[in-house]
mmCIF file of the N, C-alpha and C atoms, coordinates in Angstrom:
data_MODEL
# 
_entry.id   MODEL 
# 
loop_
_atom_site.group_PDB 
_atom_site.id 
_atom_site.type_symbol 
_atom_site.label_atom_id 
_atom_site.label_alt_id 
_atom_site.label_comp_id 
_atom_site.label_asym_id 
_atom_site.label_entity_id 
_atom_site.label_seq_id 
_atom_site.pdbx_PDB_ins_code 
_atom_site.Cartn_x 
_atom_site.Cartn_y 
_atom_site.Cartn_z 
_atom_site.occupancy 
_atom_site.B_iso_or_equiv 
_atom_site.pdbx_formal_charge 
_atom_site.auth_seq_id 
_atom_site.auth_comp_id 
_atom_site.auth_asym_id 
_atom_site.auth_atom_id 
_atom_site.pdbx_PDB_model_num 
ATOM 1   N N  . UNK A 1 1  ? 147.799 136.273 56.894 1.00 0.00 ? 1  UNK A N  1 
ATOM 2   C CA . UNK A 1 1  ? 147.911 136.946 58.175 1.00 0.00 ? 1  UNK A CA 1 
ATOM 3   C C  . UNK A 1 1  ? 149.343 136.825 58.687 1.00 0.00 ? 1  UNK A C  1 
ATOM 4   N N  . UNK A 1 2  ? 149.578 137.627 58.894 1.00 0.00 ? 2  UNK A N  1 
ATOM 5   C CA . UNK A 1 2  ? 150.992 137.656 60.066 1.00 0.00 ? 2  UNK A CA 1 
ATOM 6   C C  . UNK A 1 2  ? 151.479 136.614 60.881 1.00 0.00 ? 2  UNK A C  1 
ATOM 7   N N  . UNK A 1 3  ? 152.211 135.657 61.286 1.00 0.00 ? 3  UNK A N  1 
ATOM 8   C CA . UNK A 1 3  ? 152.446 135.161 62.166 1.00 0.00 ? 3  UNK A CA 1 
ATOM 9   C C  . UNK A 1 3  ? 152.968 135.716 63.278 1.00 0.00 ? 3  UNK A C  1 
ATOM 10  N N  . UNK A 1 4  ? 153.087 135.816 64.423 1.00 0.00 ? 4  UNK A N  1 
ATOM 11  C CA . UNK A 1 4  ? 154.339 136.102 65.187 1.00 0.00 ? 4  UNK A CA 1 
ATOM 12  C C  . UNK A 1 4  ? 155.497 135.636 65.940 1.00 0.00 ? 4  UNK A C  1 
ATOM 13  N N  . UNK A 1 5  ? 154.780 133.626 65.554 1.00 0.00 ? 5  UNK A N  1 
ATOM 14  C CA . UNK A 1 5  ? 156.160 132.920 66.137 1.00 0.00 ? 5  UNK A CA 1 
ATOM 15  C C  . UNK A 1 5  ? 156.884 132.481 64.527 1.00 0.00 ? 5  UNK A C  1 
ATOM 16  N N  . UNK A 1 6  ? 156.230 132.661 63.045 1.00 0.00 ? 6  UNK A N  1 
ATOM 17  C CA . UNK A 1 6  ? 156.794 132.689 62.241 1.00 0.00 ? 6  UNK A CA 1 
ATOM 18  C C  . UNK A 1 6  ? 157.456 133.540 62.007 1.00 0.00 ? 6  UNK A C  1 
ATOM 19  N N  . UNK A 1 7  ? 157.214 134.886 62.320 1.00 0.00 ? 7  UNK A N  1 
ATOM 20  C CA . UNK A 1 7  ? 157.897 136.435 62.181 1.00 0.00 ? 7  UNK A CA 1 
ATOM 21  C C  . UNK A 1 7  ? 157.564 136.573 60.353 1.00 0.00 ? 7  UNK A C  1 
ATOM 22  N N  . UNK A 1 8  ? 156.555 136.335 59.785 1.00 0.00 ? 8  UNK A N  1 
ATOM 23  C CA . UNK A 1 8  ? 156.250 136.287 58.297 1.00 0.00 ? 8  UNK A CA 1 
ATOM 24  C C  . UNK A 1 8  ? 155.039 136.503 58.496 1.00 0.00 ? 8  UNK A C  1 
ATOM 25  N N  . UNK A 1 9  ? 154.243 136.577 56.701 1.00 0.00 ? 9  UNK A N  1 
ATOM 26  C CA . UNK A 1 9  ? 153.034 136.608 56.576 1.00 0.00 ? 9  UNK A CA 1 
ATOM 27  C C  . UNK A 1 9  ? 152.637 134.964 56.100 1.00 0.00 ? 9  UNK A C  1 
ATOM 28  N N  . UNK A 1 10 ? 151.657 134.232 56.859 1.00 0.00 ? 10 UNK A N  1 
ATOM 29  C CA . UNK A 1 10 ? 151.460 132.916 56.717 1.00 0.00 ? 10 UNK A CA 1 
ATOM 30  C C  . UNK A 1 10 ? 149.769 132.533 56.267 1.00 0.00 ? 10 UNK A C  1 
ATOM 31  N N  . UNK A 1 11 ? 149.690 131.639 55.927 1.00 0.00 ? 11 UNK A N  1 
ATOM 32  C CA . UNK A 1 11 ? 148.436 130.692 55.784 1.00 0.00 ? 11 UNK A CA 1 
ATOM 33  C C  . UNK A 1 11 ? 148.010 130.899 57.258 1.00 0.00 ? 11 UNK A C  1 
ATOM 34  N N  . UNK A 1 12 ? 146.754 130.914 57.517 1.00 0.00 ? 12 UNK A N  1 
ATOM 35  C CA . UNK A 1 12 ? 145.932 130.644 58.832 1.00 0.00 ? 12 UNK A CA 1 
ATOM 36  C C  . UNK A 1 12 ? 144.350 129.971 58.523 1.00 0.00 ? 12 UNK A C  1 
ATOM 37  N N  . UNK A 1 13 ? 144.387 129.296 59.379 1.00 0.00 ? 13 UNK A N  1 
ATOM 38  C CA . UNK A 1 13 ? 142.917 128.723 59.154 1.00 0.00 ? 13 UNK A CA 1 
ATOM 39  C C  . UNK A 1 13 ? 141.834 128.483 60.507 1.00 0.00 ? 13 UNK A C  1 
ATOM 40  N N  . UNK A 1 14 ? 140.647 128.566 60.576 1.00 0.00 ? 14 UNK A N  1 
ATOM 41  C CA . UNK A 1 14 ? 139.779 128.511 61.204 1.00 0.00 ? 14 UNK A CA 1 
ATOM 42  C C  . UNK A 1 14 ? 139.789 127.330 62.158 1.00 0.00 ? 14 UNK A C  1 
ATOM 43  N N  . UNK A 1 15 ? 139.630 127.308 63.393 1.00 0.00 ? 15 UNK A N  1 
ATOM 44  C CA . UNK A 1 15 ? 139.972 125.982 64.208 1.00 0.00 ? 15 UNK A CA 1 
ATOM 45  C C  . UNK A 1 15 ? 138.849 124.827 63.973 1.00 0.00 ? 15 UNK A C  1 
ATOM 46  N N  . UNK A 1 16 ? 139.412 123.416 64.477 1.00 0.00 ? 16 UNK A N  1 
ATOM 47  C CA . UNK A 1 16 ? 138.314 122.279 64.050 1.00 0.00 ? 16 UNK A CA 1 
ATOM 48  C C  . UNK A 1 16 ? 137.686 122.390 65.394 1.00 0.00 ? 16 UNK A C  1 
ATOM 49  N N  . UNK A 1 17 ? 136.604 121.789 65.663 1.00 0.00 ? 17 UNK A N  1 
ATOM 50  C CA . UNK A 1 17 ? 135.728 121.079 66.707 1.00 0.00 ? 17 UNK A CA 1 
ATOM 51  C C  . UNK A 1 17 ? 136.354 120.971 68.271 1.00 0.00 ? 17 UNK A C  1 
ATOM 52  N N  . UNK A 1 18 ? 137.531 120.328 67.648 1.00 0.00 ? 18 UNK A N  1 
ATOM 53  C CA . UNK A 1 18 ? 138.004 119.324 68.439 1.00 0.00 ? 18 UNK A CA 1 
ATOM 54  C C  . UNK A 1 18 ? 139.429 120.161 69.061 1.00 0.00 ? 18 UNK A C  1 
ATOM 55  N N  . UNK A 1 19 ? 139.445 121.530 68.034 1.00 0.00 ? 19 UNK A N  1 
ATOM 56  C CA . UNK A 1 19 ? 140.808 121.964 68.701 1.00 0.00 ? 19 UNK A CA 1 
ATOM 57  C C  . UNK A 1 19 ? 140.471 123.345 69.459 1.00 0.00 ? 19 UNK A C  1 
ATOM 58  N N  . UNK A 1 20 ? 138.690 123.591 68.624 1.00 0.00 ? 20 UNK A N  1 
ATOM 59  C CA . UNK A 1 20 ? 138.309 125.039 69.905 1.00 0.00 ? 20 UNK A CA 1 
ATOM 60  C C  . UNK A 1 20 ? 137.834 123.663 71.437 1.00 0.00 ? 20 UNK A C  1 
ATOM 61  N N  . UNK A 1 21 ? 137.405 122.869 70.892 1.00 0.00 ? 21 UNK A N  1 
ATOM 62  C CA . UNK A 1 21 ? 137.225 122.116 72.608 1.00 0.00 ? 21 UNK A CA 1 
ATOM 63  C C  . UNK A 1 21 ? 138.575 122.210 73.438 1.00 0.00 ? 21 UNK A C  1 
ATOM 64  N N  . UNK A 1 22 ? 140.003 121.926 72.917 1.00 0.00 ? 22 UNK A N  1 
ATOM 65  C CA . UNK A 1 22 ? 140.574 122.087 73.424 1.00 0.00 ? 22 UNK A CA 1 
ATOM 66  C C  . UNK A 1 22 ? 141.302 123.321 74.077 1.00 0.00 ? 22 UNK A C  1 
ATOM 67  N N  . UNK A 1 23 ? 141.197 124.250 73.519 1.00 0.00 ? 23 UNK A N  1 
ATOM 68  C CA . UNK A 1 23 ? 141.395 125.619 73.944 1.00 0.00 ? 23 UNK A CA 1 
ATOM 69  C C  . UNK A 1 23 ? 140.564 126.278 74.691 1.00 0.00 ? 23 UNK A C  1 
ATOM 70  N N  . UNK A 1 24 ? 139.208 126.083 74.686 1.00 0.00 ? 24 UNK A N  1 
ATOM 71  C CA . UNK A 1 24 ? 138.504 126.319 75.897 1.00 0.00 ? 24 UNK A CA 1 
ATOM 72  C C  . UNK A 1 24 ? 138.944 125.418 76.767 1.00 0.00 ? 24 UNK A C  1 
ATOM 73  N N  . UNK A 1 25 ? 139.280 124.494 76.631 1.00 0.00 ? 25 UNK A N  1 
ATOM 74  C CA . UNK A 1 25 ? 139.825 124.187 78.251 1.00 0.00 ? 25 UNK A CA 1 
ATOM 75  C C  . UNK A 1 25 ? 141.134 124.230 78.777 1.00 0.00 ? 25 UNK A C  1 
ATOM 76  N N  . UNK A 1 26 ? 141.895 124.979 77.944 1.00 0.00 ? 26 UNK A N  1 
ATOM 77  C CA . UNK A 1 26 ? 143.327 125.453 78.314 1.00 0.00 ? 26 UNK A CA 1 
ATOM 78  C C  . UNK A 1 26 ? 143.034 126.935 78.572 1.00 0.00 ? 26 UNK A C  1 
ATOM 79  N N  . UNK A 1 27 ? 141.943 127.549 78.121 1.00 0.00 ? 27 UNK A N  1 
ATOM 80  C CA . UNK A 1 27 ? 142.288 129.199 78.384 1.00 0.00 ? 27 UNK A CA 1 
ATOM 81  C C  . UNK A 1 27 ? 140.746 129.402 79.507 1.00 0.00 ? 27 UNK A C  1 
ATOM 82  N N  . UNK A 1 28 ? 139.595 128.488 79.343 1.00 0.00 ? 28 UNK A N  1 
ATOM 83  C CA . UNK A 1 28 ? 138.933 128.999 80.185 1.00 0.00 ? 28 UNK A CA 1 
ATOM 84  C C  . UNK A 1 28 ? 138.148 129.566 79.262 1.00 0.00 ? 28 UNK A C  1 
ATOM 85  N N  . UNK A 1 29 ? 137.926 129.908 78.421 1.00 0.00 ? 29 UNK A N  1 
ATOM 86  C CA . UNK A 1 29 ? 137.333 130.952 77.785 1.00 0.00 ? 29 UNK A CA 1 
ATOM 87  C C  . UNK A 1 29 ? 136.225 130.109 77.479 1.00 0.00 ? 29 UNK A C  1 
ATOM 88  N N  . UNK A 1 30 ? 134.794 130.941 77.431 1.00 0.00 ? 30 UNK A N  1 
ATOM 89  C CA . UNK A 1 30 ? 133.531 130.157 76.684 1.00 0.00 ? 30 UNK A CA 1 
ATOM 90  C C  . UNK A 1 30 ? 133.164 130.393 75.509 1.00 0.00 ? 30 UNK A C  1 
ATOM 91  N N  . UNK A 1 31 ? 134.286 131.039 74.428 1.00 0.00 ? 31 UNK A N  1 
ATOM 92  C CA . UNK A 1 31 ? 134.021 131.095 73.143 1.00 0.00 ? 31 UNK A CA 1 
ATOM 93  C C  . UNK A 1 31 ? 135.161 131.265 72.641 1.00 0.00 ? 31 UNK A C  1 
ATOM 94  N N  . UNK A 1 32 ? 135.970 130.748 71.547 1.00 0.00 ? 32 UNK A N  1 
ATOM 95  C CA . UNK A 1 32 ? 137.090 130.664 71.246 1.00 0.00 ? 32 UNK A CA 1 
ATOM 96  C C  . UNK A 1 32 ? 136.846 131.123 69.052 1.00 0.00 ? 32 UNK A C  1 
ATOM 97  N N  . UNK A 1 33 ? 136.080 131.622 68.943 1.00 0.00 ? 33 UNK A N  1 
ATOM 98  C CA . UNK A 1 33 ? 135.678 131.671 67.744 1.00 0.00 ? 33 UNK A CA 1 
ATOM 99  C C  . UNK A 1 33 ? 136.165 132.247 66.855 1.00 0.00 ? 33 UNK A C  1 
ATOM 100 N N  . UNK A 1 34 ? 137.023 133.273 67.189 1.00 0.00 ? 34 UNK A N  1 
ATOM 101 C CA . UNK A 1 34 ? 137.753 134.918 66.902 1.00 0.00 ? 34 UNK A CA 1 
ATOM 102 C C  . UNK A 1 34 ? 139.105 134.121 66.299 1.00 0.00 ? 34 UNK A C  1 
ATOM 103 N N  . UNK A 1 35 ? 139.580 132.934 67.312 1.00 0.00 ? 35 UNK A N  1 
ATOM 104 C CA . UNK A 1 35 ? 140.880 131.860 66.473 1.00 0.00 ? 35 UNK A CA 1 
ATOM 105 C C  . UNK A 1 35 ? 141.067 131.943 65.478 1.00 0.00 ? 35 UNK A C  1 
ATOM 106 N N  . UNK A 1 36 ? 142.513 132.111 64.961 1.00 0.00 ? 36 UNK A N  1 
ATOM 107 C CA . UNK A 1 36 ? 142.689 131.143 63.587 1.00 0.00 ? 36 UNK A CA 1 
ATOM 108 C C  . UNK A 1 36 ? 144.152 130.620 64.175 1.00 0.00 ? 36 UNK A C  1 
ATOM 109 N N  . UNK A 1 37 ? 144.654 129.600 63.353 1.00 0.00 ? 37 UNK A N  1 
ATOM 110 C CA . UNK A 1 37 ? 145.921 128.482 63.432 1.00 0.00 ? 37 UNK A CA 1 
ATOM 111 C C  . UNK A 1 37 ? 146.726 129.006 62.474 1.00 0.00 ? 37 UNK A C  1 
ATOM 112 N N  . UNK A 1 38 ? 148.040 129.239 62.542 1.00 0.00 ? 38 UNK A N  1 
ATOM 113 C CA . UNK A 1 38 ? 148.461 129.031 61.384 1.00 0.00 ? 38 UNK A CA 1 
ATOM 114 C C  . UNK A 1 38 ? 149.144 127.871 61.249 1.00 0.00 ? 38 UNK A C  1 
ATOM 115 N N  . UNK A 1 39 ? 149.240 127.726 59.724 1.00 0.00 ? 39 UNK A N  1 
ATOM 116 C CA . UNK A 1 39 ? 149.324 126.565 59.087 1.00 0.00 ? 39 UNK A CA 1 
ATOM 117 C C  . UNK A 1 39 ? 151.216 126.500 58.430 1.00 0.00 ? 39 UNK A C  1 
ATOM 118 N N  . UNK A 1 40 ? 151.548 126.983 58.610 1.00 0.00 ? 40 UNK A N  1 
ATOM 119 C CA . UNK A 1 40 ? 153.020 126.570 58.314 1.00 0.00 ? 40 UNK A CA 1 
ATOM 120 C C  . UNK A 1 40 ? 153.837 125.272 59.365 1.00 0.00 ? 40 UNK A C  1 
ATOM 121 N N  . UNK A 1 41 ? 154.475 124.517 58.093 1.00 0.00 ? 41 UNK A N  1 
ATOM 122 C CA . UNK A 1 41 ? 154.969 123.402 59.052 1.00 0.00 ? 41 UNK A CA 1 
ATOM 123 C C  . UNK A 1 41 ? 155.609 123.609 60.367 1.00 0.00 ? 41 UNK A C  1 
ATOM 124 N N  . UNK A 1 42 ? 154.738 123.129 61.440 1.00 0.00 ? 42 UNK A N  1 
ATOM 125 C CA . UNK A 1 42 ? 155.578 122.605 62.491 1.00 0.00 ? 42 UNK A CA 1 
ATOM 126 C C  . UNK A 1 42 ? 155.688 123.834 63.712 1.00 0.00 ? 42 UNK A C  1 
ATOM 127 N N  . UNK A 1 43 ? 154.353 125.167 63.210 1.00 0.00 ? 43 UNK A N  1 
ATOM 128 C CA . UNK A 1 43 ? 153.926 126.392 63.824 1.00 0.00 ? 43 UNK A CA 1 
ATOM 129 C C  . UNK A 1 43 ? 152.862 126.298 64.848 1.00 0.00 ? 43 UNK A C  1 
ATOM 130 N N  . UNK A 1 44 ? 151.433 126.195 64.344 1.00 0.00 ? 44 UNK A N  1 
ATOM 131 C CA . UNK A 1 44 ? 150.680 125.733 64.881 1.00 0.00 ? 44 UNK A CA 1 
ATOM 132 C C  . UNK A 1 44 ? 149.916 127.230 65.775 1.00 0.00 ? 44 UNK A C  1 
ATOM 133 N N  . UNK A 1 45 ? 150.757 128.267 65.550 1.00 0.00 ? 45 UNK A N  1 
ATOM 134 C CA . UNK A 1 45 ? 150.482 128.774 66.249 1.00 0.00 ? 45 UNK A CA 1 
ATOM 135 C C  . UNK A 1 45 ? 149.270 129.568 66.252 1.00 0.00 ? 45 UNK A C  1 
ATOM 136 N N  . UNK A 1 46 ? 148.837 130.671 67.207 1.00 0.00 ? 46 UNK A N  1 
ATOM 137 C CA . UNK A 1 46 ? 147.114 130.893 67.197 1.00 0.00 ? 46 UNK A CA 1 
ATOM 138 C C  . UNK A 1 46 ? 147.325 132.385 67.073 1.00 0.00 ? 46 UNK A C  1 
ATOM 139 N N  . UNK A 1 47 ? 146.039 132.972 66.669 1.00 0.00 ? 47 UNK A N  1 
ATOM 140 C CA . UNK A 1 47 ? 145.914 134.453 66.550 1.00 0.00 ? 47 UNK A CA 1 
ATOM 141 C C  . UNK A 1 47 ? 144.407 134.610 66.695 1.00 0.00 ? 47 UNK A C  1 
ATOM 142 N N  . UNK A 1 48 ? 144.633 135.876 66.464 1.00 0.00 ? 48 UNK A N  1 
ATOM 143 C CA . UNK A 1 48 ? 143.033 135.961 66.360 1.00 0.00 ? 48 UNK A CA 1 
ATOM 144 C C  . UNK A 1 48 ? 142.563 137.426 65.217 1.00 0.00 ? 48 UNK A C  1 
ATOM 145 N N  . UNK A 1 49 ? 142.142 137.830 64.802 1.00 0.00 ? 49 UNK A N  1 
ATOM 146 C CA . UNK A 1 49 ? 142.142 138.320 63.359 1.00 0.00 ? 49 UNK A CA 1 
ATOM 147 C C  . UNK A 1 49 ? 142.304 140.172 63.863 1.00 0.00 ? 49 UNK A C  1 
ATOM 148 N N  . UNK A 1 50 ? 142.192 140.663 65.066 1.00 0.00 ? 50 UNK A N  1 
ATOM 149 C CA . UNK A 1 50 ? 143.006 141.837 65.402 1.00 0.00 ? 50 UNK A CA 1 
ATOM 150 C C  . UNK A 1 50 ? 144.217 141.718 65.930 1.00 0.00 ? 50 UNK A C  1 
ATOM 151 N N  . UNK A 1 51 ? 144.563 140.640 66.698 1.00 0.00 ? 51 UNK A N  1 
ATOM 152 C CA . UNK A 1 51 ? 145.509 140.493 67.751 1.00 0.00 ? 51 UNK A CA 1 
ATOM 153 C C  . UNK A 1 51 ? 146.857 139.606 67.145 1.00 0.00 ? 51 UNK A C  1 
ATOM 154 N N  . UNK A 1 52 ? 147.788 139.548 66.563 1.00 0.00 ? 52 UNK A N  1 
ATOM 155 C CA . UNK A 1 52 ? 149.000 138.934 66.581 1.00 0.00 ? 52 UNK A CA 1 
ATOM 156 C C  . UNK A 1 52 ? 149.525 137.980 67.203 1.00 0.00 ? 52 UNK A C  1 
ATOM 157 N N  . UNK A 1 53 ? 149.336 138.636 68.284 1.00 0.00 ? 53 UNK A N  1 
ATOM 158 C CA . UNK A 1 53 ? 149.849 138.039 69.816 1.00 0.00 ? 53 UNK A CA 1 
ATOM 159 C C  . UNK A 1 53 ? 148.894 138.225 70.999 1.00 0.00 ? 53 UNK A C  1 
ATOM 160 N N  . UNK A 1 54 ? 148.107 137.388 70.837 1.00 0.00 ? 54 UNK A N  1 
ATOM 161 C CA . UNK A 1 54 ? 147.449 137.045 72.160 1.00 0.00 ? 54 UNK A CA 1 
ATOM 162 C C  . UNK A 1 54 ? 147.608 136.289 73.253 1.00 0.00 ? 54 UNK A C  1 
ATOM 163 N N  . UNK A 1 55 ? 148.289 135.819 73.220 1.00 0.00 ? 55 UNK A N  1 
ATOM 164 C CA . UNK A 1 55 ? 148.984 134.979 74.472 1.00 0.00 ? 55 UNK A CA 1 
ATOM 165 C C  . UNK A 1 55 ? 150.222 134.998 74.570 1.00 0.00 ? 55 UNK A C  1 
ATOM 166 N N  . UNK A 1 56 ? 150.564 134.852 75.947 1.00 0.00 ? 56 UNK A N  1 
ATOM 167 C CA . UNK A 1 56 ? 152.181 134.843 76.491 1.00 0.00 ? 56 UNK A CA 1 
ATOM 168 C C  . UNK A 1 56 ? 152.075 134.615 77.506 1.00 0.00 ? 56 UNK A C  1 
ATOM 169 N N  . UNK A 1 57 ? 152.886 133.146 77.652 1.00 0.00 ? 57 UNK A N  1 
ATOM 170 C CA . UNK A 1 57 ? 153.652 132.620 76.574 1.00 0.00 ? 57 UNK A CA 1 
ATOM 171 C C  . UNK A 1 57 ? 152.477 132.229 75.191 1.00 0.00 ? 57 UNK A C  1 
ATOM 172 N N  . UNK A 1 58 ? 153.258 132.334 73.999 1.00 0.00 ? 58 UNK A N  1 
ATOM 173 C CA . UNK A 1 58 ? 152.289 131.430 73.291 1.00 0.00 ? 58 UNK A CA 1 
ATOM 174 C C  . UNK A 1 58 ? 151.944 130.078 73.343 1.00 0.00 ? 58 UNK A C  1 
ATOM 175 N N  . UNK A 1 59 ? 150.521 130.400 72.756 1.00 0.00 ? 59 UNK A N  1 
ATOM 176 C CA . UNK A 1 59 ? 149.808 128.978 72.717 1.00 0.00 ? 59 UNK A CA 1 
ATOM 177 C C  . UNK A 1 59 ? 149.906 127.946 71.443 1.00 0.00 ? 59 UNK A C  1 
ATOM 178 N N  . UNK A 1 60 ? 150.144 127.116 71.296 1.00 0.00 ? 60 UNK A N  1 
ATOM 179 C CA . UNK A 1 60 ? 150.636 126.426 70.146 1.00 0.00 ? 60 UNK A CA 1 
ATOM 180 C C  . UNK A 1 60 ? 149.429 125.085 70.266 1.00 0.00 ? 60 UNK A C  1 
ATOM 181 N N  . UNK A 1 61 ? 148.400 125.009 68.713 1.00 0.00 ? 61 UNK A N  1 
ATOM 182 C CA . UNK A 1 61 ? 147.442 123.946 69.170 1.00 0.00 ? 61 UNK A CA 1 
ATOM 183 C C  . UNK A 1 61 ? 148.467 122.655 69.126 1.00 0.00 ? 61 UNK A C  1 
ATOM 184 N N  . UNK A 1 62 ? 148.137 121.717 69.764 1.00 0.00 ? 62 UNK A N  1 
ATOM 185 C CA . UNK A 1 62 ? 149.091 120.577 69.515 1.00 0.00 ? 62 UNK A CA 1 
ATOM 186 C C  . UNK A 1 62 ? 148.598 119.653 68.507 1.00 0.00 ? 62 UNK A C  1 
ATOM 187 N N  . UNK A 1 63 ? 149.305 118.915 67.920 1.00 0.00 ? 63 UNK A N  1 
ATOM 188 C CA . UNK A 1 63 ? 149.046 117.933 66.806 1.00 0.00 ? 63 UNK A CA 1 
ATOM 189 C C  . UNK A 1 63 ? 147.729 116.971 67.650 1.00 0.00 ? 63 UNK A C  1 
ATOM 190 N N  . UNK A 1 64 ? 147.165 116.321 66.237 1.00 0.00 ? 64 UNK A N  1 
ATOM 191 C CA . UNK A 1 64 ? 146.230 115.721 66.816 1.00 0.00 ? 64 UNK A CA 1 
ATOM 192 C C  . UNK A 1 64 ? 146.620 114.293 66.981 1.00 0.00 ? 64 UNK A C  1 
# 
């Protein structure tokens, strides 16, 4: 998938437990499922499998 704070095509992966808990309570939202992360070092950043860029500013999950 695309990144858009990588500006490349990257690895993305499905969020854990513990990091859709946390995004519902940073965005409010009651389902966060549509997520993926990408996985390039030190990115973190989120998408969702139509959207590129869904947030702005972006949302970056934080390390655990």
């Amino acid at each position: 998938m695309y990144c858009y704070t990588c500006q490349s095509d990257e690895q993305h992966r499905r969020l854990t437990a513990d990091e859709k808990s946390w995004l519902k309570n940073r965005t409010g939202r009651k389902t966060v499922e549509e997520f993926f992360m990408c996985t390039a070092p030190g990115c973190r950043n989120l998408r969702t499998g139509f959207q590129k860029h869904p947030f702005d500013p972006v949302i970056r999950v934080p390390l655990p």
